[in-house]
N, C-alpha and C positions, 0 to 999 in steps of 0.2 A: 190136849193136842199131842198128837204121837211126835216122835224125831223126824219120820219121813217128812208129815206137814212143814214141819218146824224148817227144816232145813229149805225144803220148797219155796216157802215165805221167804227166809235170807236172798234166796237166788234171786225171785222176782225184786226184792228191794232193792238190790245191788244193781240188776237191771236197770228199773227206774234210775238210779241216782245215776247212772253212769250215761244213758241218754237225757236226763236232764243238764249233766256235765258238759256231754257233745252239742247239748241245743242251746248252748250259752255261750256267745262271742263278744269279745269285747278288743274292739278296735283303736289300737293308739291313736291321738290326735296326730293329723295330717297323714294318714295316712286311708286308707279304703282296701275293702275285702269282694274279691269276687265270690258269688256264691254260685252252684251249679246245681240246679235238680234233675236229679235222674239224668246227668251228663249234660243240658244244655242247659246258658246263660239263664238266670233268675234274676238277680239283683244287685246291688253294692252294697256292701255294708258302711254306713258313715261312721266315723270315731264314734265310742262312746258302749254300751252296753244293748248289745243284739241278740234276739232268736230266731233260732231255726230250725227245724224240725232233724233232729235225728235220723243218720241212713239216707233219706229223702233227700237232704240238701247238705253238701256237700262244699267245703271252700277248696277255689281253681288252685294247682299247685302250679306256682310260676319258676320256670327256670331262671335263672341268673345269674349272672357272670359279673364278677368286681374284680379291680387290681390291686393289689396291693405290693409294697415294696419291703423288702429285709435284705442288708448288708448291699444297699446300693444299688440292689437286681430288681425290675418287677416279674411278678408271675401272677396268673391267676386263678382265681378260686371260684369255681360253680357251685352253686346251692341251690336248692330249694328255695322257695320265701310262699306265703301267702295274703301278708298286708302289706301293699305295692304302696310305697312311699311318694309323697304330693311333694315334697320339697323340692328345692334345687338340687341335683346332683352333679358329683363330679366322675367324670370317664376319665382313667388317667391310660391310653393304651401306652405299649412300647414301641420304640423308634422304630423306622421305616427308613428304606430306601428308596429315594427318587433321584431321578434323573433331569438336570434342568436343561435348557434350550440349547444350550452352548457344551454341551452334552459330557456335565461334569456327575459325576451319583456323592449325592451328600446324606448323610441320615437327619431325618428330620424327627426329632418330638413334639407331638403337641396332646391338648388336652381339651376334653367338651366339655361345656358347662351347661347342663339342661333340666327340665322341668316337666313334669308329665302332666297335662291338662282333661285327659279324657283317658280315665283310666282302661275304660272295657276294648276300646281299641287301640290302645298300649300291651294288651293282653290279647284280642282276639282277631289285628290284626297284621301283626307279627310276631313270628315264631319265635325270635330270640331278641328281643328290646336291644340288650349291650351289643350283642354280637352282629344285630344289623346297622347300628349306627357307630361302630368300629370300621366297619367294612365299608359303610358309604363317606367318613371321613378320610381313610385312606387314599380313596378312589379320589373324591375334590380335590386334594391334597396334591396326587400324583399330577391332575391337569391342571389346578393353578400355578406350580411349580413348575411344570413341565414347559410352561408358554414366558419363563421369566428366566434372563441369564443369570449366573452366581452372581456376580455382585447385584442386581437388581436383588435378589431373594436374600443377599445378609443385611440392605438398606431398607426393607420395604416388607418390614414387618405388619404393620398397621393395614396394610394392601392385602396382605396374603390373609389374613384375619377377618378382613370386611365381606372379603370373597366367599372364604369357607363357610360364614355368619351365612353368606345369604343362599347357596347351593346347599348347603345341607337344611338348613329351615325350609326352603320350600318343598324338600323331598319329603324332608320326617315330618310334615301337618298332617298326613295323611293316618299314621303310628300313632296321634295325640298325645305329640309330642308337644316343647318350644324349645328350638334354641338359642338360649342366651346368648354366648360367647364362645369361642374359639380363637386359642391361646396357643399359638408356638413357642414352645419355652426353648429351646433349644435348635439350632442348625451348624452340623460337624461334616465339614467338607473336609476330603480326602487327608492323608499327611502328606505330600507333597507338596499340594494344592495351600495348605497350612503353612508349611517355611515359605514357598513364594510369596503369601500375604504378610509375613512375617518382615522378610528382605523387602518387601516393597514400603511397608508404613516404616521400619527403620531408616531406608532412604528419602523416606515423607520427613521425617520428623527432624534429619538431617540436614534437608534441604530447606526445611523453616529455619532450623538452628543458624544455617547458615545467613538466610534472607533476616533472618531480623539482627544478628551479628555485622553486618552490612551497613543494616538500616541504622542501626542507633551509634555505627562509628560516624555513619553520617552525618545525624542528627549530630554527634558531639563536636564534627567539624563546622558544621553550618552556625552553630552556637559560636562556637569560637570564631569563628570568621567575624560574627554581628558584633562576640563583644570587642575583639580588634577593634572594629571598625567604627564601633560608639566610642573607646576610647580615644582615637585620633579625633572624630569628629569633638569631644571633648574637649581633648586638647587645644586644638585649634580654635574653637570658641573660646579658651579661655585665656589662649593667648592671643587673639583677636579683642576680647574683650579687654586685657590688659594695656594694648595697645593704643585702643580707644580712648581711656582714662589716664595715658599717658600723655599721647596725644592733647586731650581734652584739658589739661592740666597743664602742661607745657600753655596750651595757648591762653587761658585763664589768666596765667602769669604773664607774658608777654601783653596783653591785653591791658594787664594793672600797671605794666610797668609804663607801657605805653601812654594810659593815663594819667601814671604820675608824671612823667618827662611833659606829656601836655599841659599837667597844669602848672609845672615849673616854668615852661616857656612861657607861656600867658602872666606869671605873676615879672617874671623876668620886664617881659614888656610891658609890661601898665609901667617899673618902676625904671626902667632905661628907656622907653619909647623911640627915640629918635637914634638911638646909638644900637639899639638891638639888633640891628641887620650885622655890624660890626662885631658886637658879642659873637653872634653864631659863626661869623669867619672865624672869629679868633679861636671860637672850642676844637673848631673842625681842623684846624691849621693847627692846633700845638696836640691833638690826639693823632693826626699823621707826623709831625715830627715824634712822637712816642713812639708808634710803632716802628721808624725807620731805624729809631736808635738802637730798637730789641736786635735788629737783624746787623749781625758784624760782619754779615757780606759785604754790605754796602755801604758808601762812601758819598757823602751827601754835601753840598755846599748850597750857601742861601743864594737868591739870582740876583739881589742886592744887598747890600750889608743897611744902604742909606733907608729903601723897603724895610730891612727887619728889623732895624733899630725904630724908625719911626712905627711900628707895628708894635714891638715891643712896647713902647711908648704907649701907644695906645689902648694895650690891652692890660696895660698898668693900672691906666686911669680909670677902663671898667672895673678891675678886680677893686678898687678903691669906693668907687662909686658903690659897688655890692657890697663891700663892707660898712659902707654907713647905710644902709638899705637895709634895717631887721627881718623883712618880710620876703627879701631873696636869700637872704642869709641862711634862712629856715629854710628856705624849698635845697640847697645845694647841701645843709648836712644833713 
């Protein structure tokens, strides 16, 4: 075999191997390959190890556009791709200016969270996947915000979220597309518009300061007032009570005494009987001459002498009569 051949042979090997090369695709998991013959649609390639004829068939070059973020800033980056990713993705675009009802302009950020379900018209029936569903979030954006005053749009995130969710999903079914969520991470109203909210929740949060400093000197008067007021009621129950048991006791006593005087008088009569009427004059007549004698105001004379001697007389002969009497004896000491 001469050199000519020889080298001839290399060429054509190199050939083969290098369209065997190009007719051998292999498709990461979740993701899928457009192929194109002779410039129109052919087929998908599913993950996994695929052929296809060299020259002939050709995989679709997809434009695309990602964000990404360094030192704070986003910017972004276009490329090439050719195995169009099945997974959830994330849009992160850069903030935007809207204008809300009450016709303040705040910058708004938010983010799409989305999922390509039908690849070939994610590819064949939109030009630029990122860059149309960048543009149709913007636009939602602008008129659901557009129809809601500032503070509606810093309280009523969950709102403006539900909205987007459902105005951009029904547009991008058509792209085979889904989307998930949309997420506004961020809303920065003017700096003006900033210290006035500022001086307002200051004055919010003063004017609690102040309502609940109010409240709880209240409360600690109201407190003090009940316990005042238990104490006196205390008190007076318990000097009501003391009362009671004095009272109750005093008359307990007067009560005993009174029964013993009854049963001295009783023993008294059974043992003087017919003279006992006389007894009781006499007690009663010489305890009122006692008392007259305490008082040295006064000046007392008997109404008969003949009366008080025979009286005396007489209350001799009871005290006599008691003394031979054991059983009055005992009731008098």
């Amino acid at each position: 075999m001469t050199i000519a051949a020889m080298v001839i042979l290399g060429f054509i090997v190199v050939f083969v191997m290098t369209l065997l090369v190009k007719g051998i695709r292999i498709v990461p998991e979740q993701s899928v390959m457009m192929i194109e013959r002779l410039g129109r649609y052919h087929k998908t390639l599913e993950p996994g190890l695929n052929i296809i004829i060299p020259v002939v068939d050709q995989p679709r070059q997809i434009p695309w556009r990602r964000t990404e973020k360094e030192a704070g800033q986003k910017f972004f980056v276009v490329t090439t791709i050719t195995n169009m990713d099945l997974r959830e993705q994330v849009y992160d675009f850069p903030s935007q200016s809207v204008i809300t009802r009450d016709n303040v302009g705040i910058q708004v950020d938010a983010v799409v969270y989305f999922q390509i379900t039908m690849a070939r018209d994610a590819v064949y029936e939109i030009e630029n996947l990122p860059i149309a569903l960048e543009t149709l979030t913007q636009t939602t954006l602008r008129n659901v915000i557009g129809e809601m005053d500032l503070d509606d749009t810093l309280t009523s995130r969950e709102k403006i979220n539900a909205s987007l969710v459902e105005t951009i999903g029904a547009a991008a079914q058509s792209w085979g597309i889904k989307v998930n969520r949309v997420e506004v991470q961020d809303i920065i109203p003017p700096a003006d518009v900033l210290s006035a909210m500022e001086q307002q929740m200051k004055a919010e949060r003063e004017r609690r300061a102040r309502v609940t400093e109010a409240e709880g000197f209240k409360r600690a008067e109201v407190l003090r007032a009940e316990g005042e007021r238990d104490a006196r009621i205390a008190t007076a129950e318990g000097e009501q009570r003391a009362y009671v048991l004095e009272a109750e006791g005093e008359a307990a006593a007067i009560e005993r005494l009174a029964q013993a005087e009854q049963r001295k008088l009783q023993l008294v009569k059974e043992v003087m009987q017919e003279d006992f009427a006389d007894y009781l004059v006499g007690i009663r007549y010489m305890e009122t001459l006692d008392q007259m004698a305490k008082n040295e105001n006064v000046v007392w004379m008997p109404h008969s002498a003949t009366d008080l001697a025979s009286f005396i007389g007489g209350y001799r002969h009871l005290l006599e009569s008691n003394k031979a009497t054991p059983a009055v004896e005992g009731v008098r000491e």
